[in-house]
mmJSON file of the N, C-alpha and C atoms, coordinates in Angstrom:
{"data_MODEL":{"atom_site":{
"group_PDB":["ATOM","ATOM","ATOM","ATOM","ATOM","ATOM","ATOM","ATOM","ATOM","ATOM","ATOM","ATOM","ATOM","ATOM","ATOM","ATOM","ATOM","ATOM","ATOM","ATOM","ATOM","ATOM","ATOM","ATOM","ATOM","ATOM","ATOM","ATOM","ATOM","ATOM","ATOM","ATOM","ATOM","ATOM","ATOM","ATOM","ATOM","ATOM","ATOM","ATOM","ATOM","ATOM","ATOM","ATOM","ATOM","ATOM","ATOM","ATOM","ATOM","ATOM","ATOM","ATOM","ATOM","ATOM","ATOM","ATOM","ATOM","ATOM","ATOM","ATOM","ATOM","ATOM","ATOM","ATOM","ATOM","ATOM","ATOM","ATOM","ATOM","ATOM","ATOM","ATOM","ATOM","ATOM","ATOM","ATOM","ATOM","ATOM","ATOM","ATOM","ATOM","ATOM","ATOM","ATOM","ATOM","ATOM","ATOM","ATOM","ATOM","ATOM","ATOM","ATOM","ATOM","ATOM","ATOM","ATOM","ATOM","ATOM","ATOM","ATOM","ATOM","ATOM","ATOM","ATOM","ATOM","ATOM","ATOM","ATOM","ATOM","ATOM","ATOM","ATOM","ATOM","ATOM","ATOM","ATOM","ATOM","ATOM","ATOM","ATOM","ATOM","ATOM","ATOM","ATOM","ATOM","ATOM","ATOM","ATOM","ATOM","ATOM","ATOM","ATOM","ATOM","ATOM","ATOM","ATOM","ATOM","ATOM","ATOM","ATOM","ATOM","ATOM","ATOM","ATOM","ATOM","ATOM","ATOM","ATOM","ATOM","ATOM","ATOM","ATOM","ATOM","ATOM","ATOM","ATOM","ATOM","ATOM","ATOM","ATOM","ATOM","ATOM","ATOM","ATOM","ATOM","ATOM","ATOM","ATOM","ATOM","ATOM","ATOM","ATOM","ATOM","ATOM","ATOM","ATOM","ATOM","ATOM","ATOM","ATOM","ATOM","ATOM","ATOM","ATOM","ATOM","ATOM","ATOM","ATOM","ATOM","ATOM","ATOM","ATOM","ATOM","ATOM","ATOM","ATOM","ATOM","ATOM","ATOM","ATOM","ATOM","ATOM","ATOM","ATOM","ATOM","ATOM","ATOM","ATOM","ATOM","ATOM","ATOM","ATOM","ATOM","ATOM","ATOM","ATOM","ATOM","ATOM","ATOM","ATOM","ATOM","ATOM"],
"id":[1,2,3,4,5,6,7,8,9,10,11,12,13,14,15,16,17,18,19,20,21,22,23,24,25,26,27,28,29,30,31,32,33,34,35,36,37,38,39,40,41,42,43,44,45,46,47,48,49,50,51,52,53,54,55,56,57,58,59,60,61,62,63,64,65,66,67,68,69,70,71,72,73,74,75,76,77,78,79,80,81,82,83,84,85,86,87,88,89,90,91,92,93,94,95,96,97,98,99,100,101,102,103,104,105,106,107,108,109,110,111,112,113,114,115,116,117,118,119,120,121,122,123,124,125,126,127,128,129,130,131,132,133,134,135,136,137,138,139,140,141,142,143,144,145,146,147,148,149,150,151,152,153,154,155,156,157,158,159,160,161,162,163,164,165,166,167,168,169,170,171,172,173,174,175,176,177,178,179,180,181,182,183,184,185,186,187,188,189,190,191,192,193,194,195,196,197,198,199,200,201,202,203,204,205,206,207,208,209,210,211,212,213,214,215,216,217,218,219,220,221,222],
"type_symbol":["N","C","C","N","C","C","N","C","C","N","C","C","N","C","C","N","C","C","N","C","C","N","C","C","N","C","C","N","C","C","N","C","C","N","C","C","N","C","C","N","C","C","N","C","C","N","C","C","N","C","C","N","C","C","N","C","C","N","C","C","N","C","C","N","C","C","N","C","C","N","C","C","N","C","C","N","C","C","N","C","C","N","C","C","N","C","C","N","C","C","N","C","C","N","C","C","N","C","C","N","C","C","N","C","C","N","C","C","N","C","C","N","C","C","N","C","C","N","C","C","N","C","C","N","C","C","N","C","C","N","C","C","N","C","C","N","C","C","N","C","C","N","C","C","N","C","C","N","C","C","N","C","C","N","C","C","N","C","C","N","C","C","N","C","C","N","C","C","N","C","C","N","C","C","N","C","C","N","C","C","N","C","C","N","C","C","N","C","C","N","C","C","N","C","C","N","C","C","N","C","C","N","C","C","N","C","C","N","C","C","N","C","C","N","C","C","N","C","C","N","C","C"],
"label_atom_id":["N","CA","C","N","CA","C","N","CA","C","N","CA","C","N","CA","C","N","CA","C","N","CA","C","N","CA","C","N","CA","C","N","CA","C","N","CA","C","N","CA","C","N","CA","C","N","CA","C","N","CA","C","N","CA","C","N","CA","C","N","CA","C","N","CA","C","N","CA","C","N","CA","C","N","CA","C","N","CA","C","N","CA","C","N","CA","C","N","CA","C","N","CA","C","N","CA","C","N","CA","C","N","CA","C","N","CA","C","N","CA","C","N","CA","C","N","CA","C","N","CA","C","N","CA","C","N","CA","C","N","CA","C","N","CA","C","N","CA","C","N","CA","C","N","CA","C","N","CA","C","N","CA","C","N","CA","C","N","CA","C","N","CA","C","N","CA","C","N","CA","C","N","CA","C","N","CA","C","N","CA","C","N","CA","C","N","CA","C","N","CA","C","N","CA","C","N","CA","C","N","CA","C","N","CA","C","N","CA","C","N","CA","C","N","CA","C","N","CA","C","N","CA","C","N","CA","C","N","CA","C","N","CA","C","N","CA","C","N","CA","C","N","CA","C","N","CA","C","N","CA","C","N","CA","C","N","CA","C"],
"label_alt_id":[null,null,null,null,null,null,null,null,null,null,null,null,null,null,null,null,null,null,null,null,null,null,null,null,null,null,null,null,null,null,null,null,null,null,null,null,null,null,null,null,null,null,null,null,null,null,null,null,null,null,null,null,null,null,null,null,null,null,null,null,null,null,null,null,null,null,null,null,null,null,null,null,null,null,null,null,null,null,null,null,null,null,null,null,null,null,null,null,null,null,null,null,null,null,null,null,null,null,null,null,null,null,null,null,null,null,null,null,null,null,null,null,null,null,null,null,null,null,null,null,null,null,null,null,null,null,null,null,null,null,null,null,null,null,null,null,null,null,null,null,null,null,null,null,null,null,null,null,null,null,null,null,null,null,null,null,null,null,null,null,null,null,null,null,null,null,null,null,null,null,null,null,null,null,null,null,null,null,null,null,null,null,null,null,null,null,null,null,null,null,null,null,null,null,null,null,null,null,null,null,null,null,null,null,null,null,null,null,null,null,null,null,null,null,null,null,null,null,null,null,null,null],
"label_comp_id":["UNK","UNK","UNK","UNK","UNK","UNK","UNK","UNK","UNK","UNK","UNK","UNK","UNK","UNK","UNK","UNK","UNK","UNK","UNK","UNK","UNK","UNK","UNK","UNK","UNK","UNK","UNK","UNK","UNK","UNK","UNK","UNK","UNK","UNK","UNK","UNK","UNK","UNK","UNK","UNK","UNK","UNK","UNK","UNK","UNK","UNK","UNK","UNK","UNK","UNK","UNK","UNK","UNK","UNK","UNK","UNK","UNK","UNK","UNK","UNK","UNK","UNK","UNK","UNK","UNK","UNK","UNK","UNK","UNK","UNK","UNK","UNK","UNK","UNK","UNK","UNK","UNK","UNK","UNK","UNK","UNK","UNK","UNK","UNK","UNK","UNK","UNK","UNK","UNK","UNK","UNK","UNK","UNK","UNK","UNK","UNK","UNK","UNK","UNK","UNK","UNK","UNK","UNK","UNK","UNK","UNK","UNK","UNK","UNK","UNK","UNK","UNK","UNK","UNK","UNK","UNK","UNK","UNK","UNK","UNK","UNK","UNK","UNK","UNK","UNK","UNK","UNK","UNK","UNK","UNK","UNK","UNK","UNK","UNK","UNK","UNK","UNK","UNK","UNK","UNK","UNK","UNK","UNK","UNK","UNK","UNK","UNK","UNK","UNK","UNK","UNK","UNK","UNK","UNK","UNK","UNK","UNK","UNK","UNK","UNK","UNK","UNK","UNK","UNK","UNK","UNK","UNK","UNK","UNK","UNK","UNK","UNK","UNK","UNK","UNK","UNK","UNK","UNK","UNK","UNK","UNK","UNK","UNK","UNK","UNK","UNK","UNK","UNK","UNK","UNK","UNK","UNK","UNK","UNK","UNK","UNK","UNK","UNK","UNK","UNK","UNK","UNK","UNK","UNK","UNK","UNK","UNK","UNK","UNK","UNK","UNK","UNK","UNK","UNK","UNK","UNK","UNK","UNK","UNK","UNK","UNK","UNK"],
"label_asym_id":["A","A","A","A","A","A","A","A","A","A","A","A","A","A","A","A","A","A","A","A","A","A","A","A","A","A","A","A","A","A","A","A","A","A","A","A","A","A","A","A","A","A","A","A","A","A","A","A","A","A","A","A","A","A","A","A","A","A","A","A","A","A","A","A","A","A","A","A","A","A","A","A","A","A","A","A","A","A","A","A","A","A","A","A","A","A","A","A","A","A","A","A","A","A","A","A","A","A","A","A","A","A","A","A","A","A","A","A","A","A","A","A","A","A","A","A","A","A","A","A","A","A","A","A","A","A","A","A","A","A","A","A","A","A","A","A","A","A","A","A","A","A","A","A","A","A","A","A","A","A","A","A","A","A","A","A","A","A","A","A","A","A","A","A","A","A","A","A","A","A","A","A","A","A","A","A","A","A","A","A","A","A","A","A","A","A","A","A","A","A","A","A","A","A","A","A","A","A","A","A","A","A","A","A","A","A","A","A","A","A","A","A","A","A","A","A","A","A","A","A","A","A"],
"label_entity_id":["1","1","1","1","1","1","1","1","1","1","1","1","1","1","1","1","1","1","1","1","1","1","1","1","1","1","1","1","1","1","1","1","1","1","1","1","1","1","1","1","1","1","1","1","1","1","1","1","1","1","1","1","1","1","1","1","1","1","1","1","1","1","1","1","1","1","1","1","1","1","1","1","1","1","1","1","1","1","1","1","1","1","1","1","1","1","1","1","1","1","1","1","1","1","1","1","1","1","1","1","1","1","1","1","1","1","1","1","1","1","1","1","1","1","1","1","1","1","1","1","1","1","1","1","1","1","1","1","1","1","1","1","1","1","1","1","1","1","1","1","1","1","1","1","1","1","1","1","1","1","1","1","1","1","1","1","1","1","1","1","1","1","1","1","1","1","1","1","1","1","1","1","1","1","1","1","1","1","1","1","1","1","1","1","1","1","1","1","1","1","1","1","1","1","1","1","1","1","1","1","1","1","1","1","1","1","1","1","1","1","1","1","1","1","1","1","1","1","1","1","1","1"],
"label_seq_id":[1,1,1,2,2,2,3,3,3,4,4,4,5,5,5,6,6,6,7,7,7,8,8,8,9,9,9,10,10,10,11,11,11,12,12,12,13,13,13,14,14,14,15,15,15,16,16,16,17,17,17,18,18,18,19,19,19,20,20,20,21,21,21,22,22,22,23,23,23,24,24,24,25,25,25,26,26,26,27,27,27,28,28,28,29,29,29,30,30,30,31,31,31,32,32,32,33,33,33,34,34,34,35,35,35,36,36,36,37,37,37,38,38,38,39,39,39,40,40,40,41,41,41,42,42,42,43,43,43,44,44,44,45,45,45,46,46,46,47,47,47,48,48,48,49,49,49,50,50,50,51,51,51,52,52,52,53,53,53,54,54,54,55,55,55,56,56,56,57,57,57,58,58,58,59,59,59,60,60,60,61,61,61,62,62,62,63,63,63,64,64,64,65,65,65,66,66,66,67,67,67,68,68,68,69,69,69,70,70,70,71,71,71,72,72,72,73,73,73,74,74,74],
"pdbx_PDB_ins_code":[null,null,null,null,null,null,null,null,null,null,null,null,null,null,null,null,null,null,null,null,null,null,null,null,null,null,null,null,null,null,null,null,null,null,null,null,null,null,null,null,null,null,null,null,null,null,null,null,null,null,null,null,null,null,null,null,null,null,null,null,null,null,null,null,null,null,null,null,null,null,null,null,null,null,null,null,null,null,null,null,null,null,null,null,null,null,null,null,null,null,null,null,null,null,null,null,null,null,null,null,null,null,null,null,null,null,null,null,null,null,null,null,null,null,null,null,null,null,null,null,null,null,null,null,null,null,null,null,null,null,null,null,null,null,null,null,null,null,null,null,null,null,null,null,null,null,null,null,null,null,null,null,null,null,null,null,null,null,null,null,null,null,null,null,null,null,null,null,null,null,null,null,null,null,null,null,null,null,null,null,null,null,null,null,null,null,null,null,null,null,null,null,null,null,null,null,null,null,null,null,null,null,null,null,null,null,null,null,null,null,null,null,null,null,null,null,null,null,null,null,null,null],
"Cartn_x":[122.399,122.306,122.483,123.332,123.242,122.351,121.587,119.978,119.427,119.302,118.148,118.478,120.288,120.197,120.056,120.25,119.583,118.138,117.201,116.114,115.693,116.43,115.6,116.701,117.436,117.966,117.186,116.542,115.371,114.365,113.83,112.736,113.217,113.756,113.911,114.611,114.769,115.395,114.148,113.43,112.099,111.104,110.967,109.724,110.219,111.715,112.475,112.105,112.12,112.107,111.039,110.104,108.121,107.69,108.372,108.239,108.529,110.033,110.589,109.977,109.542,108.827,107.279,106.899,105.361,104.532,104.87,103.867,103.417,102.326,101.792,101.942,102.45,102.508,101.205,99.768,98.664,98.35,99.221,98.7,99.951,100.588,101.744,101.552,100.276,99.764,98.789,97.997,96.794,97.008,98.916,99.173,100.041,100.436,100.678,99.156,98.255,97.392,96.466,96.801,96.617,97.312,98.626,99.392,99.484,98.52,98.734,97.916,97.281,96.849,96.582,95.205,95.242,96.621,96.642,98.031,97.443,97.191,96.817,98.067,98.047,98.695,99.201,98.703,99.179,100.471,99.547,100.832,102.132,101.869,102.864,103.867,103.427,104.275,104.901,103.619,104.448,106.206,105.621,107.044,107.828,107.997,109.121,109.474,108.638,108.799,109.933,109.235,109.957,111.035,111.523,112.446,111.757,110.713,110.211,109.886,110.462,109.794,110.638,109.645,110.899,111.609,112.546,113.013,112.448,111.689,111.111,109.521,109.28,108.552,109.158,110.048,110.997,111.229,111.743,111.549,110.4,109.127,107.973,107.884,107.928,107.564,108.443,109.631,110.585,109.98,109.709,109.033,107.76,106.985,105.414,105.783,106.715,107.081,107.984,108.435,109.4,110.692,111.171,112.693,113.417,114.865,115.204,116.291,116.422,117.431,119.019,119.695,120.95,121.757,122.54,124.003,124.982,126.309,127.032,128.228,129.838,130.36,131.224,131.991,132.452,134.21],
"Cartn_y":[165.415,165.534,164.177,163.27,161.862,161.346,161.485,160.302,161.171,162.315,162.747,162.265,162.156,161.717,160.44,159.261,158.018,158.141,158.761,158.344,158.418,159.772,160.094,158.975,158.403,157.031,156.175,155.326,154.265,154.744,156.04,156.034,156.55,156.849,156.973,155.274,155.001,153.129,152.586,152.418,151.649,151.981,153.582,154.222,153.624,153.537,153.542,152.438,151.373,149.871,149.945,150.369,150.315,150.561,151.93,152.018,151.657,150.918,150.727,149.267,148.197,147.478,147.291,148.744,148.985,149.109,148.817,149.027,150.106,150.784,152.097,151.651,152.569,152.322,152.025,152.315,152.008,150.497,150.188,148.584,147.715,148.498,147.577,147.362,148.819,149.131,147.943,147.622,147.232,145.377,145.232,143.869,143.663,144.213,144.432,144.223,144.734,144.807,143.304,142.568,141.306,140.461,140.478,139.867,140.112,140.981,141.796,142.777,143.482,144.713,145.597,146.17,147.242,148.125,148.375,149.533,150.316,151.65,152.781,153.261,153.56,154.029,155.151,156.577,157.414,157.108,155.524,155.627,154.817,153.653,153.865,154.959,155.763,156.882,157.47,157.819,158.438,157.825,156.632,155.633,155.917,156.001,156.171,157.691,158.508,159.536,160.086,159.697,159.847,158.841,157.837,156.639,155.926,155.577,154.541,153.1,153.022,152.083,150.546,149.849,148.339,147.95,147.066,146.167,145.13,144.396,143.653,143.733,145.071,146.046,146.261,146.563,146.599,145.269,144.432,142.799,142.426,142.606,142.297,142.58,144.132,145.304,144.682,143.943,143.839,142.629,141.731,140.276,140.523,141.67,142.281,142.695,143.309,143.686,142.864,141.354,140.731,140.59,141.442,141.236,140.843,140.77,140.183,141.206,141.604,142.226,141.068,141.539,141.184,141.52,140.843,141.678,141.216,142.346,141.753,142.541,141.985,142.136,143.129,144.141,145.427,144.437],
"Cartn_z":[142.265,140.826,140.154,140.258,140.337,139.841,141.143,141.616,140.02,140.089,138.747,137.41,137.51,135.711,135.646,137.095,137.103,136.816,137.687,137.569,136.136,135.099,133.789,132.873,133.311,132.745,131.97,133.724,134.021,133.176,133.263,133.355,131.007,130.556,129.26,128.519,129.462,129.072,128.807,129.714,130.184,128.843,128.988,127.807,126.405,126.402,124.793,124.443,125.168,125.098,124.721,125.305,125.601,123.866,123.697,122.421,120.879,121.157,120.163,119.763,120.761,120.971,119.956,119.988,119.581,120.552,121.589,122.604,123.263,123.97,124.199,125.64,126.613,128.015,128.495,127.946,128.709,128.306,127.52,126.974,128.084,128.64,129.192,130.809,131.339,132.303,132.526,131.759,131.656,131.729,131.085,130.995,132.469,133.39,134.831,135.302,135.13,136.348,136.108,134.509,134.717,135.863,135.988,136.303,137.963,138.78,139.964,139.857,141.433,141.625,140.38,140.339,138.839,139.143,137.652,137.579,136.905,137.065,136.19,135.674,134.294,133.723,134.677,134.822,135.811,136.837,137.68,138.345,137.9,136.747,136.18,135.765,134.89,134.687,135.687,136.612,138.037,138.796,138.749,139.057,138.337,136.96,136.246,136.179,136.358,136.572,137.692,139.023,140.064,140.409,139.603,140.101,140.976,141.317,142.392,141.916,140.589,140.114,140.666,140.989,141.382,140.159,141.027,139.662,139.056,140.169,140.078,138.712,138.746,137.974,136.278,136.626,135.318,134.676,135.228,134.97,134.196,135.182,134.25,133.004,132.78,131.979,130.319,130.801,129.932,129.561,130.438,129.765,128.861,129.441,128.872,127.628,127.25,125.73,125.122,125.661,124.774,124.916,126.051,126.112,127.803,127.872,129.241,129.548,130.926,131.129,131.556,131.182,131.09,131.795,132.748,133.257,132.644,131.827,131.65,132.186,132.497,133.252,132.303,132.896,132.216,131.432],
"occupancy":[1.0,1.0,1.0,1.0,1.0,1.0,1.0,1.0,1.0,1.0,1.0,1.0,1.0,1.0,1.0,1.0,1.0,1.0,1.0,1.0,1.0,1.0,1.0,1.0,1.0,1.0,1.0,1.0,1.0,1.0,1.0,1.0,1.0,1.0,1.0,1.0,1.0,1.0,1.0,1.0,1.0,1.0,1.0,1.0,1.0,1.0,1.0,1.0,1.0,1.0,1.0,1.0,1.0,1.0,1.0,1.0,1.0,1.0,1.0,1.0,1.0,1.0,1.0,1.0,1.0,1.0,1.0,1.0,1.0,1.0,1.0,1.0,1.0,1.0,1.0,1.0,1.0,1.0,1.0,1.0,1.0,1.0,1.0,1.0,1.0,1.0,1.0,1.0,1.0,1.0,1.0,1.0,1.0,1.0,1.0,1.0,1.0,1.0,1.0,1.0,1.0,1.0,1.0,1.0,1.0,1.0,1.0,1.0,1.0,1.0,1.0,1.0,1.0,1.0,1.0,1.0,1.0,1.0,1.0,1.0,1.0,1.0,1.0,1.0,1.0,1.0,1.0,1.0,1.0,1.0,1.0,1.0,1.0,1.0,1.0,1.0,1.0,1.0,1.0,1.0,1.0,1.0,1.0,1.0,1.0,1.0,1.0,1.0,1.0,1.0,1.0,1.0,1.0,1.0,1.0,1.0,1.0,1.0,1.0,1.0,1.0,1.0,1.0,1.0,1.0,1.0,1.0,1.0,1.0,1.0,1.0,1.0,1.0,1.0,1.0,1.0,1.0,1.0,1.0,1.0,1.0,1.0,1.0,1.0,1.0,1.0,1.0,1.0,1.0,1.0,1.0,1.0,1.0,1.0,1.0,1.0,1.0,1.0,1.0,1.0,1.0,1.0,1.0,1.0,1.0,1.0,1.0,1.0,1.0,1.0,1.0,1.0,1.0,1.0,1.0,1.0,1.0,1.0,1.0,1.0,1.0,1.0],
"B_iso_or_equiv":[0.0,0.0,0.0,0.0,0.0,0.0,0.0,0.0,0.0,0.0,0.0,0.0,0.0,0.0,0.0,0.0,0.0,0.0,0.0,0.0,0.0,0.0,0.0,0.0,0.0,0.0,0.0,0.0,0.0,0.0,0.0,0.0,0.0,0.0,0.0,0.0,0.0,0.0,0.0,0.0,0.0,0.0,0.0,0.0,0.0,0.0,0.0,0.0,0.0,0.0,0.0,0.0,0.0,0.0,0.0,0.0,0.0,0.0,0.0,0.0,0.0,0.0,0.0,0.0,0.0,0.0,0.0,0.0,0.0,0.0,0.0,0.0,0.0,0.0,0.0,0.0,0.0,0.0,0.0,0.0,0.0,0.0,0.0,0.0,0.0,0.0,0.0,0.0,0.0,0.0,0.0,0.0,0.0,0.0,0.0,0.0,0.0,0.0,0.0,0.0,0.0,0.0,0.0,0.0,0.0,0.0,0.0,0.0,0.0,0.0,0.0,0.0,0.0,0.0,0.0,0.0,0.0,0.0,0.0,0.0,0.0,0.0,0.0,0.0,0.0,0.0,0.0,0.0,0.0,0.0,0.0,0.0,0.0,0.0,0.0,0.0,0.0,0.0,0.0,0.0,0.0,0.0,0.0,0.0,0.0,0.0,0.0,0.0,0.0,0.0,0.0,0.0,0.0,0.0,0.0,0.0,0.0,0.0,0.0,0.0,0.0,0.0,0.0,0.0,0.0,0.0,0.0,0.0,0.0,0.0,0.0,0.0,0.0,0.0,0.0,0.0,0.0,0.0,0.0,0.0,0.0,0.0,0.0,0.0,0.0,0.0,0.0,0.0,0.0,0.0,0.0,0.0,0.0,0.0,0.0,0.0,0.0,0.0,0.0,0.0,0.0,0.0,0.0,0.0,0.0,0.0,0.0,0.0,0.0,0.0,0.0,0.0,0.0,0.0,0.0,0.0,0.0,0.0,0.0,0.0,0.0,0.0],
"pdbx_formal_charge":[null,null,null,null,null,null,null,null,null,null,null,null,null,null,null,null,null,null,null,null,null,null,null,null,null,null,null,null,null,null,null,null,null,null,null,null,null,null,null,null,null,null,null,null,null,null,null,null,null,null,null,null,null,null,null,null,null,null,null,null,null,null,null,null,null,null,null,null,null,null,null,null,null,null,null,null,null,null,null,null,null,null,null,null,null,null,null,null,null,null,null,null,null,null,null,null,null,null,null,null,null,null,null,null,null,null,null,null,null,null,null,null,null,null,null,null,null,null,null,null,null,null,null,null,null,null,null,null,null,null,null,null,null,null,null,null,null,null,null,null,null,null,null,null,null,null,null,null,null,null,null,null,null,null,null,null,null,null,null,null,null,null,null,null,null,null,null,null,null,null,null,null,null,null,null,null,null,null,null,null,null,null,null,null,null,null,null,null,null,null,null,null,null,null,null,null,null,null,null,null,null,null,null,null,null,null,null,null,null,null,null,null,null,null,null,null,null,null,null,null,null,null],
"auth_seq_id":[1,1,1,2,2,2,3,3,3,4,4,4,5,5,5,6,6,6,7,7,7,8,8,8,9,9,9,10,10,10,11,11,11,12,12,12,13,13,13,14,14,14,15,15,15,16,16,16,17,17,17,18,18,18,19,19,19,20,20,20,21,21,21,22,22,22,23,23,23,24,24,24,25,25,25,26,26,26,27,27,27,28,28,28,29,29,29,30,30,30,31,31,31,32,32,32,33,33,33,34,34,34,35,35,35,36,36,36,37,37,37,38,38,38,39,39,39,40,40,40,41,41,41,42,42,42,43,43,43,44,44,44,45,45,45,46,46,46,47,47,47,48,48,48,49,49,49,50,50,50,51,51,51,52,52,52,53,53,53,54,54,54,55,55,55,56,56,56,57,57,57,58,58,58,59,59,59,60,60,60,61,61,61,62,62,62,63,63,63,64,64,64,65,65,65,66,66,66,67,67,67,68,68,68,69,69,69,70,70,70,71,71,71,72,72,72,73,73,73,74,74,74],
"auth_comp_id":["UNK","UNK","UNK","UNK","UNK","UNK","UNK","UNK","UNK","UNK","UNK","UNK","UNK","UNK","UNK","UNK","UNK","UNK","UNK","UNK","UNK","UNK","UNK","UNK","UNK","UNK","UNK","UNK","UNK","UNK","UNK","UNK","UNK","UNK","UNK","UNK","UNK","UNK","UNK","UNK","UNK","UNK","UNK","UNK","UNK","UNK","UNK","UNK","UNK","UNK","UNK","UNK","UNK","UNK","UNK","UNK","UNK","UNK","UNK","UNK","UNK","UNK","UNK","UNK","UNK","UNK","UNK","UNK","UNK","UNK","UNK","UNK","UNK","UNK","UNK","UNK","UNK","UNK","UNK","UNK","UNK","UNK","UNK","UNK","UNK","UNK","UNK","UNK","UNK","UNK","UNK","UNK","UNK","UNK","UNK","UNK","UNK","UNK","UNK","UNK","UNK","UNK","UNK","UNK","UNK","UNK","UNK","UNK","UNK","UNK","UNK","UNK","UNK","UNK","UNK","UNK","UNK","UNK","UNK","UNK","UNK","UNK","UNK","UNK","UNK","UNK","UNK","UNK","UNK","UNK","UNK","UNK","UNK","UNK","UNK","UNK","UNK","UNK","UNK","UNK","UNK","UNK","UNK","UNK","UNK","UNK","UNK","UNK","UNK","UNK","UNK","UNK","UNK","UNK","UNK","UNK","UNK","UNK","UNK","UNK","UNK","UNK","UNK","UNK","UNK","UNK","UNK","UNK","UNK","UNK","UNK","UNK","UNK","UNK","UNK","UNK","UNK","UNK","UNK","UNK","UNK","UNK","UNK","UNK","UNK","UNK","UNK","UNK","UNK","UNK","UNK","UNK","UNK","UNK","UNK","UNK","UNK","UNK","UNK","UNK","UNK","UNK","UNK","UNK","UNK","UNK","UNK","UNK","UNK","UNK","UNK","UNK","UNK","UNK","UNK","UNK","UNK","UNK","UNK","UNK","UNK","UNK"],
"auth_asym_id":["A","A","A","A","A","A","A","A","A","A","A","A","A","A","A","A","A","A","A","A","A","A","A","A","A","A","A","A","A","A","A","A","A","A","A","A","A","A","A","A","A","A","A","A","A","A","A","A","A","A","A","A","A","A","A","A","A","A","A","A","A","A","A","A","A","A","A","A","A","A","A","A","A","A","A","A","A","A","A","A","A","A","A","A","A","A","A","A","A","A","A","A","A","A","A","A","A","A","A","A","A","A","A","A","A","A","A","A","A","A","A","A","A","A","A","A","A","A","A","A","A","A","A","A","A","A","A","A","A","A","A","A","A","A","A","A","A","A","A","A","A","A","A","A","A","A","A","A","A","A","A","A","A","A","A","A","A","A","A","A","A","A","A","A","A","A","A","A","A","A","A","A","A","A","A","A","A","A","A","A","A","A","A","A","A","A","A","A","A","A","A","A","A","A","A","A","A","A","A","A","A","A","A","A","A","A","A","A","A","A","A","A","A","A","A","A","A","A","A","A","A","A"],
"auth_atom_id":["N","CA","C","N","CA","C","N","CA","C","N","CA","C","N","CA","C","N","CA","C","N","CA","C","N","CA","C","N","CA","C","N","CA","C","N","CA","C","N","CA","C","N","CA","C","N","CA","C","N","CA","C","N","CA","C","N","CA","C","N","CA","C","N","CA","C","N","CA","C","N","CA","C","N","CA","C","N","CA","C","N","CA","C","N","CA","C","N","CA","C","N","CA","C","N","CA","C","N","CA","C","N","CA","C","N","CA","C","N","CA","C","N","CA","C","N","CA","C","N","CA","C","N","CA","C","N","CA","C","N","CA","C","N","CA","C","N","CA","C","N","CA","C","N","CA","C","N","CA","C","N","CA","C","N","CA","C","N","CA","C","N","CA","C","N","CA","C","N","CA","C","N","CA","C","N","CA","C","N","CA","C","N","CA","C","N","CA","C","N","CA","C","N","CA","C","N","CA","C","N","CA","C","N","CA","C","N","CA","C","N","CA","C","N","CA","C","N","CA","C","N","CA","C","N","CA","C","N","CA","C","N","CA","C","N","CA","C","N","CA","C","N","CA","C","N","CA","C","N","CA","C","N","CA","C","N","CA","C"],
"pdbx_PDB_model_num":[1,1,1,1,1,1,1,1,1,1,1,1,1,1,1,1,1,1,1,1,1,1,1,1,1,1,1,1,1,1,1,1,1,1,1,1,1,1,1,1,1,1,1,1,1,1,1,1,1,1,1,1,1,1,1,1,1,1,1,1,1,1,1,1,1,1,1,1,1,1,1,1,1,1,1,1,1,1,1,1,1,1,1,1,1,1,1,1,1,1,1,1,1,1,1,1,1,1,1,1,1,1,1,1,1,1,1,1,1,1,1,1,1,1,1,1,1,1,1,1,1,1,1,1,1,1,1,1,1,1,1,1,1,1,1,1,1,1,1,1,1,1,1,1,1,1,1,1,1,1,1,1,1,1,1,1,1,1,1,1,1,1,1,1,1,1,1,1,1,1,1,1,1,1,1,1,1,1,1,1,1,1,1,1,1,1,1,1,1,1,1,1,1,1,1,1,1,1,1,1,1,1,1,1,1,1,1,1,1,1,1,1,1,1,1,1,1,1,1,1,1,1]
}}}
């Protein structure tokens, strides 16, 4: 039960950002498959859907709309 409220975490972090941003996930799809391999939207979603998504993925995604992920210490 865990792993599921992680994955709908990631995957509602990622979309929130995407959106609050202005950006439409197929425009963020489309700016990945510049950068690398086409990305169809589909399987974007799919990834975030199912948690498969890298970090390395997320990284991009965050630079593609403008922002940086951060660690900060508790």
């Amino acid at each position: 039960m865990g792993d599921e409220k992680q994955i709908k975490s990631v995957k509602d972090e990622v979309k929130g950002h995407i959106a609050l941003s202005g950006w439409r996930m197929g425009e963020v799809a489309d700016r990945l498959s510049e950068r690398k391999s086409k990305v169809a939207l589909q399987n974007l979603s799919n990834k975030l859907a199912k948690g498969t998504i890298k970090y390395s993925e997320v990284k991009k995604i965050a630079e593609i709309i403008g922002y940086e992920i951060e660690w900060k210490k508790k």
